[in-house]
Biotite code that builds the C-alpha atoms (Angstrom):
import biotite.structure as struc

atoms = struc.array([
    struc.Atom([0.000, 0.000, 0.000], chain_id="A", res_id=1, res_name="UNK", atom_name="CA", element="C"),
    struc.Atom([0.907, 3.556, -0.452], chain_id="A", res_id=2, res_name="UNK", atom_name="CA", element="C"),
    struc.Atom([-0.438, 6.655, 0.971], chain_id="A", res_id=3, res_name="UNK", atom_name="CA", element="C"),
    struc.Atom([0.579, 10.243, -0.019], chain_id="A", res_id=4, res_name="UNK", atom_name="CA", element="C"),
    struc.Atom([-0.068, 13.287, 2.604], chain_id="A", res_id=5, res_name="UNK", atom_name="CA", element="C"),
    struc.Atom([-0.005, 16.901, 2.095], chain_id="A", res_id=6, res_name="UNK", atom_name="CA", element="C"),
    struc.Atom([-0.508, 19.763, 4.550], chain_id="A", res_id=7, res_name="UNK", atom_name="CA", element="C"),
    struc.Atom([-3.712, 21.864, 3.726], chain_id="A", res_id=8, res_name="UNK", atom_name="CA", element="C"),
    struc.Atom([-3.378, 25.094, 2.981], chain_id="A", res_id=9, res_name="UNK", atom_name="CA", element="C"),
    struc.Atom([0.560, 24.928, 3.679], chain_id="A", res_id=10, res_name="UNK", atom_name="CA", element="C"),
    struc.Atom([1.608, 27.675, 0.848], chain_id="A", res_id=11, res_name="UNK", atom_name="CA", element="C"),
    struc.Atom([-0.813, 29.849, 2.745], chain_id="A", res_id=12, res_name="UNK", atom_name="CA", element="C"),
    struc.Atom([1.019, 29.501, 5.921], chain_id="A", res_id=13, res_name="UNK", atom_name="CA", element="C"),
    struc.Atom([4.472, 29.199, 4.310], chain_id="A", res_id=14, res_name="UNK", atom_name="CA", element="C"),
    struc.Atom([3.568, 33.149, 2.333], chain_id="A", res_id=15, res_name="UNK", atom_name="CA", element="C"),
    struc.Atom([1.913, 34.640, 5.708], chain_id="A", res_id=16, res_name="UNK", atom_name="CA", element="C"),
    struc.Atom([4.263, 33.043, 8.538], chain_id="A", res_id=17, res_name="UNK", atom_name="CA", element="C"),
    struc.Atom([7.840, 32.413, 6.468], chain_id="A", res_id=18, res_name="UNK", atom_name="CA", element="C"),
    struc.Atom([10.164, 29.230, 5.785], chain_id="A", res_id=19, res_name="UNK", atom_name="CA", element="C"),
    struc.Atom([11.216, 29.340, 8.896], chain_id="A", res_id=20, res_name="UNK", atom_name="CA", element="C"),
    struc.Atom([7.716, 28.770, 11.058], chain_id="A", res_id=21, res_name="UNK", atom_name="CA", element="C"),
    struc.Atom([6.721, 26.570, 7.470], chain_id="A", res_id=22, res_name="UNK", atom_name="CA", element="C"),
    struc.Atom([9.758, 24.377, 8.507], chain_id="A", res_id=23, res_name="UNK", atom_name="CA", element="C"),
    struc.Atom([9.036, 24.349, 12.187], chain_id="A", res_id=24, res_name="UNK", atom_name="CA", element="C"),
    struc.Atom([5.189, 22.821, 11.315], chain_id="A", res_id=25, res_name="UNK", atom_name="CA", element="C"),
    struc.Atom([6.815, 20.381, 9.089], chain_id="A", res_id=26, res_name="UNK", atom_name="CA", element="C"),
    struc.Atom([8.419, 18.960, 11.800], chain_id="A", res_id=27, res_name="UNK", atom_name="CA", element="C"),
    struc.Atom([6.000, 19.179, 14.600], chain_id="A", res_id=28, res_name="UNK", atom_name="CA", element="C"),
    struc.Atom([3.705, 17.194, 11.785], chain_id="A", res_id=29, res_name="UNK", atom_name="CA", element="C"),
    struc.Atom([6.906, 14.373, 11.063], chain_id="A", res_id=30, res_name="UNK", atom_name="CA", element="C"),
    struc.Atom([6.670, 13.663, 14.577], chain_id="A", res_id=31, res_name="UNK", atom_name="CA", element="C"),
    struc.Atom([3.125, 13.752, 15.452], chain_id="A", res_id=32, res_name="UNK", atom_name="CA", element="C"),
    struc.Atom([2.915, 10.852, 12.105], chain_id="A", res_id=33, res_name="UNK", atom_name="CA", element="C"),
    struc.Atom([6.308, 9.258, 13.103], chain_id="A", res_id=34, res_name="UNK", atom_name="CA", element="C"),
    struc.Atom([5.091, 8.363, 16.771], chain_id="A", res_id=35, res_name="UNK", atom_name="CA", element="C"),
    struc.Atom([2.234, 6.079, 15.518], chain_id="A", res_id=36, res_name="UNK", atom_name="CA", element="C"),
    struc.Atom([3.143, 4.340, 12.729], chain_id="A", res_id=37, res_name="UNK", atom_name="CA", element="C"),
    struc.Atom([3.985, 0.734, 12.838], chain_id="A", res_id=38, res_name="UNK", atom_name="CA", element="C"),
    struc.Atom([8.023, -0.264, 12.442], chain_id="A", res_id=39, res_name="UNK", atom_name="CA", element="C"),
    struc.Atom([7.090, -2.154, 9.392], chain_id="A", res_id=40, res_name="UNK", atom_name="CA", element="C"),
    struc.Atom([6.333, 1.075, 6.738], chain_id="A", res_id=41, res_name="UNK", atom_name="CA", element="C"),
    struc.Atom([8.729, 3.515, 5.593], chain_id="A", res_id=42, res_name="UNK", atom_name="CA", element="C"),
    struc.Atom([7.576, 7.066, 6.277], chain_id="A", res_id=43, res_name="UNK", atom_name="CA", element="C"),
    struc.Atom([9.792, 10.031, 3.653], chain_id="A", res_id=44, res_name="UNK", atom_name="CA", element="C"),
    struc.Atom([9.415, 13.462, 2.941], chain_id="A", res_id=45, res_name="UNK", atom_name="CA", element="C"),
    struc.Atom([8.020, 13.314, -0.293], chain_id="A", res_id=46, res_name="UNK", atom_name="CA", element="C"),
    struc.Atom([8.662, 16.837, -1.563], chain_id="A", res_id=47, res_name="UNK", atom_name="CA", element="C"),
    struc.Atom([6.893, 20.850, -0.572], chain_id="A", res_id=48, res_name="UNK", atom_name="CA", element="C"),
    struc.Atom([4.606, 19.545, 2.085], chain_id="A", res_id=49, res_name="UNK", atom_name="CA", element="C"),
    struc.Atom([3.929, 16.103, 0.608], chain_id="A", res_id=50, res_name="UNK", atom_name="CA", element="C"),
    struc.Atom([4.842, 13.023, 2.525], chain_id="A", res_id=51, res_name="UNK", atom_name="CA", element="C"),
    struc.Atom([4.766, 9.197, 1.561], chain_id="A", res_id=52, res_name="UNK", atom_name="CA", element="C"),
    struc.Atom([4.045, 6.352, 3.596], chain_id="A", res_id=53, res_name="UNK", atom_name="CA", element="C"),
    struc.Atom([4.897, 3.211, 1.897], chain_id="A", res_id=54, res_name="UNK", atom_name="CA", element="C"),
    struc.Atom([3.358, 0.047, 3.816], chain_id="A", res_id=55, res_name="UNK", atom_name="CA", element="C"),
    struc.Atom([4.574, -3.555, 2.039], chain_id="A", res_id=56, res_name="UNK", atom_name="CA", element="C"),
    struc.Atom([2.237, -6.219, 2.710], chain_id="A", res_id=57, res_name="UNK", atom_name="CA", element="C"),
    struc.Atom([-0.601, -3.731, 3.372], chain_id="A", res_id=58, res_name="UNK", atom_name="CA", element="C"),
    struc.Atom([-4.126, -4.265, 1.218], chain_id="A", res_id=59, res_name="UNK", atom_name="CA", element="C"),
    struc.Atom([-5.852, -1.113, 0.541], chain_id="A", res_id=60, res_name="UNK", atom_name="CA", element="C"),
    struc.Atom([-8.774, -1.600, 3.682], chain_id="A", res_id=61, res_name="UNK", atom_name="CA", element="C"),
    struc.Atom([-5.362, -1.744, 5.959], chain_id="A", res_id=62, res_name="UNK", atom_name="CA", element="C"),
    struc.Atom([-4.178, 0.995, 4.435], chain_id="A", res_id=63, res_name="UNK", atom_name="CA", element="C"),
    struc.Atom([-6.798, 3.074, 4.028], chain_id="A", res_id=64, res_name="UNK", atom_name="CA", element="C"),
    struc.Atom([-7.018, 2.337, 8.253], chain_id="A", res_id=65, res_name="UNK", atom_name="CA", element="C"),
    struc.Atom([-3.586, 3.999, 8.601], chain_id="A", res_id=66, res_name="UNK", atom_name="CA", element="C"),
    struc.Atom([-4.894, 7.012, 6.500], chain_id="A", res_id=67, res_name="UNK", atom_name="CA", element="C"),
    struc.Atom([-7.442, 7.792, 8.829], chain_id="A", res_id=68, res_name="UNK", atom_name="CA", element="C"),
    struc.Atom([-5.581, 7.307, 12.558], chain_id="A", res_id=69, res_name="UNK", atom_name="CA", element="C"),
    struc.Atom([-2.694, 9.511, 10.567], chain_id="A", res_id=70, res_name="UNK", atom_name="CA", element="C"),
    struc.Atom([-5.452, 12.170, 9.867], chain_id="A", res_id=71, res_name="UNK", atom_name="CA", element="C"),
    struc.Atom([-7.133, 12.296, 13.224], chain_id="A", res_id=72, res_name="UNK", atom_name="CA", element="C"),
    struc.Atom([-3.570, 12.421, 15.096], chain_id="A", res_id=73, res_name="UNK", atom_name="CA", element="C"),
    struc.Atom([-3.265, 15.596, 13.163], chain_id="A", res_id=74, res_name="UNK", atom_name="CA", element="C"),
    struc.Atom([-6.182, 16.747, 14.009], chain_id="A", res_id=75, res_name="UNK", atom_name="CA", element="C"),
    struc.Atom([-6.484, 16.256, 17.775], chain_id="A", res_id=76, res_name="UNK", atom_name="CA", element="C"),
    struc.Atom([-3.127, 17.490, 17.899], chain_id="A", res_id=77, res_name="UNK", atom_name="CA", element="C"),
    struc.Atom([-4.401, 20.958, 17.479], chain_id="A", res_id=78, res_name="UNK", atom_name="CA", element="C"),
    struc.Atom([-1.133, 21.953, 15.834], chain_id="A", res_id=79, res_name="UNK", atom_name="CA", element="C"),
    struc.Atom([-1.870, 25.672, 15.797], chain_id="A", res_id=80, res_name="UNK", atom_name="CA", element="C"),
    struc.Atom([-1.023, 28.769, 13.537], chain_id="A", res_id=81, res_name="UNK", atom_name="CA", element="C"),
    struc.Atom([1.364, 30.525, 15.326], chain_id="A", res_id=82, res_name="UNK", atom_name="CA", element="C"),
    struc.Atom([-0.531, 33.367, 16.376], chain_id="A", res_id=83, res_name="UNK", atom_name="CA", element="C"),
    struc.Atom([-4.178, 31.867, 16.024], chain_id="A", res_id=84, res_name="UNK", atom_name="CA", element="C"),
    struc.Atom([-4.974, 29.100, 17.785], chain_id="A", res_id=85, res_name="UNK", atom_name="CA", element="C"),
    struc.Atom([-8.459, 29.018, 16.070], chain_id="A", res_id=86, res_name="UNK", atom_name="CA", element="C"),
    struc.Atom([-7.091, 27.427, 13.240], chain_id="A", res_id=87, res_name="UNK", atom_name="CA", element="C"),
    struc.Atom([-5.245, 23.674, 13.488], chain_id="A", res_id=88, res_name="UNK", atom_name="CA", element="C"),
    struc.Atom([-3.088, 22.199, 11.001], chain_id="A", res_id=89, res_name="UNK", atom_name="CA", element="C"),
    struc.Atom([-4.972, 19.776, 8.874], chain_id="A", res_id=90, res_name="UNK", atom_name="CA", element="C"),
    struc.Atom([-3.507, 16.979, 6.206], chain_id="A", res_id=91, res_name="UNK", atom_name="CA", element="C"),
    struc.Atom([-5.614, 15.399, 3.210], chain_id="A", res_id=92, res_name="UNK", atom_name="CA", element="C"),
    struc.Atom([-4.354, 11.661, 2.118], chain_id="A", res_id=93, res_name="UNK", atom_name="CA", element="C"),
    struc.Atom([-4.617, 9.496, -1.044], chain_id="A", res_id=94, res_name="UNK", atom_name="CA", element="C"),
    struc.Atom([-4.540, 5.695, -0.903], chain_id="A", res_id=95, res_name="UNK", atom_name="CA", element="C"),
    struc.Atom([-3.103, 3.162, -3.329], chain_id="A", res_id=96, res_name="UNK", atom_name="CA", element="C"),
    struc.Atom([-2.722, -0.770, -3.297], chain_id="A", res_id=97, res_name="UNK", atom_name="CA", element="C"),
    struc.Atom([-0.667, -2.259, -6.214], chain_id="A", res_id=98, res_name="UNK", atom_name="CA", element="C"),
    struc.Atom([-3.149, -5.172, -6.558], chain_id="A", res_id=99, res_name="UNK", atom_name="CA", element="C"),
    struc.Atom([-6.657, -3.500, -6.361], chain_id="A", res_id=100, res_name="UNK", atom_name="CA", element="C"),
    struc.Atom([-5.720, -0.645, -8.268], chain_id="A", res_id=101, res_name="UNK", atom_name="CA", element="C"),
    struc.Atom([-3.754, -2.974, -10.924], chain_id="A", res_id=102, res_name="UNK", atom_name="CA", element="C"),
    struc.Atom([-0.651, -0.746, -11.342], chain_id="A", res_id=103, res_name="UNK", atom_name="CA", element="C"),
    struc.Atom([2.384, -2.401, -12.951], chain_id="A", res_id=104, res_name="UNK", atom_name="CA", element="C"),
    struc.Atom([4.963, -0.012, -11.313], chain_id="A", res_id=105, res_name="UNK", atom_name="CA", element="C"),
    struc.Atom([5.546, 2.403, -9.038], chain_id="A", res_id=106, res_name="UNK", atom_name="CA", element="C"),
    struc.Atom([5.224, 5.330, -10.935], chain_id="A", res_id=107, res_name="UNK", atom_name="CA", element="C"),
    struc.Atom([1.471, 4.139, -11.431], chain_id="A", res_id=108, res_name="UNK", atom_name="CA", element="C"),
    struc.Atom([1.178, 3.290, -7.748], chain_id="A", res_id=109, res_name="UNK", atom_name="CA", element="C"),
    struc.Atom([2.436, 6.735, -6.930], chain_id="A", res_id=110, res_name="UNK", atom_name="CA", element="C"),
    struc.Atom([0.290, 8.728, -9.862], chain_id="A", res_id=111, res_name="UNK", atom_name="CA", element="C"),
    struc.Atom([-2.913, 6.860, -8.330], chain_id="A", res_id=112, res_name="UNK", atom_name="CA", element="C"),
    struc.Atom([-2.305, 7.788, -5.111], chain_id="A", res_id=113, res_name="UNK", atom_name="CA", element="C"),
    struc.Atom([-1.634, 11.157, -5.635], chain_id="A", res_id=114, res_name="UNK", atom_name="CA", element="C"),
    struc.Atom([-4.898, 11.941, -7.436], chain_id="A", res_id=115, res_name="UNK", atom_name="CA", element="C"),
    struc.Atom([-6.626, 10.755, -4.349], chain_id="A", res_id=116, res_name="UNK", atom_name="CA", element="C"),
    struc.Atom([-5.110, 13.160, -2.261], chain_id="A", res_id=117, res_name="UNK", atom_name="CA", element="C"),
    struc.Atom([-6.211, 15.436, -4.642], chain_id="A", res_id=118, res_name="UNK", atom_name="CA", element="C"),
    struc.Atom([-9.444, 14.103, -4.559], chain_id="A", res_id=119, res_name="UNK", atom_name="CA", element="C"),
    struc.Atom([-9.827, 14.696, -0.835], chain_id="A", res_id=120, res_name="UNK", atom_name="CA", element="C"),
    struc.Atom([-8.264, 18.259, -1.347], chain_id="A", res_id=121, res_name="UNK", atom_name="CA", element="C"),
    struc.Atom([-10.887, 19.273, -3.692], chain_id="A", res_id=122, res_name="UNK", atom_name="CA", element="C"),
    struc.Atom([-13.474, 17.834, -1.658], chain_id="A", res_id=123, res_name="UNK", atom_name="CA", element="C"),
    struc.Atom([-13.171, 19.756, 1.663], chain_id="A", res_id=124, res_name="UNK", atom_name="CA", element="C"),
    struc.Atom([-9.414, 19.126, 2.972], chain_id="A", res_id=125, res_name="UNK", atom_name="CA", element="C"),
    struc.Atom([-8.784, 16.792, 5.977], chain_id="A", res_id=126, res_name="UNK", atom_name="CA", element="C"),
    struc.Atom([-10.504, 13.778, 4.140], chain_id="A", res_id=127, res_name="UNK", atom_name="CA", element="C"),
    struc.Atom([-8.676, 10.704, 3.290], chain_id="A", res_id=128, res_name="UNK", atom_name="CA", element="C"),
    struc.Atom([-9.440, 8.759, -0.312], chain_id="A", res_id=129, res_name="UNK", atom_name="CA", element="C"),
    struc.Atom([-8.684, 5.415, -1.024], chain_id="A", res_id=130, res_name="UNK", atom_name="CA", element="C"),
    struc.Atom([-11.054, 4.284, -3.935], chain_id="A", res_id=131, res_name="UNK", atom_name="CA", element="C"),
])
């Protein structure tokens, strides 16, 4: 299984608060992900504010499982604009599986997973999409 991540509305906060406070949420959001996941995936920066999590072995219900515990950890952890606490961080994920979605490489895997995220992005943010 694959799933790719991206932090809504991160160019907003990169333009209004800088690199630097851009790069500090980053990390606060590497952590908050890196604390839960299982020893058995490999969790990269992916590039901007996109992250991968690739999870051998996984089908796309397990998957799709990790997805959502990744997006509520964000969530409750109220990761907040620096100086509004009204607003919390939020991420949108895509899910792929190699064998459900029939993809003969990784490129495909990747491309498949990446148009979910953009899926849940276009419909409402903080949504994960695995079919």
């Amino acid at each position: 299984g694959l799933i790719m991540l991206d932090l809504d509305e991160f160019k907003k906060y990169n333009d209004y608060y800088g690199h630097l406070h851009g790069d500090t949420l980053l990390t606060q959001v590497a952590q908050s992900i890196q604390r839960i996941l299982p020893s058995d995936v490999t969790f990269a920066r992916y590039g901007g504010e996109e992250f991968a999590v690739v999870l051998p072995g996984y089908n796309i219900d397990e998957t799709e499982i990790l997805a959502e515990k990744i997006r509520e950890t964000i969530e409750r952890a109220e990761i907040g604009h620096v100086d509004r606490e009204d607003y919390i961080v939020t991420v949108s994920l895509g899910c792929a599986e190699r064998k459900i979605d029939q993809v003969a490489n990784d490129k495909q895997l990747i491309k498949i997973s990446d148009e979910r995220l953009y899926k849940s992005k276009a419909n409402g943010r903080n949504l994960v999409t695995a079919h």
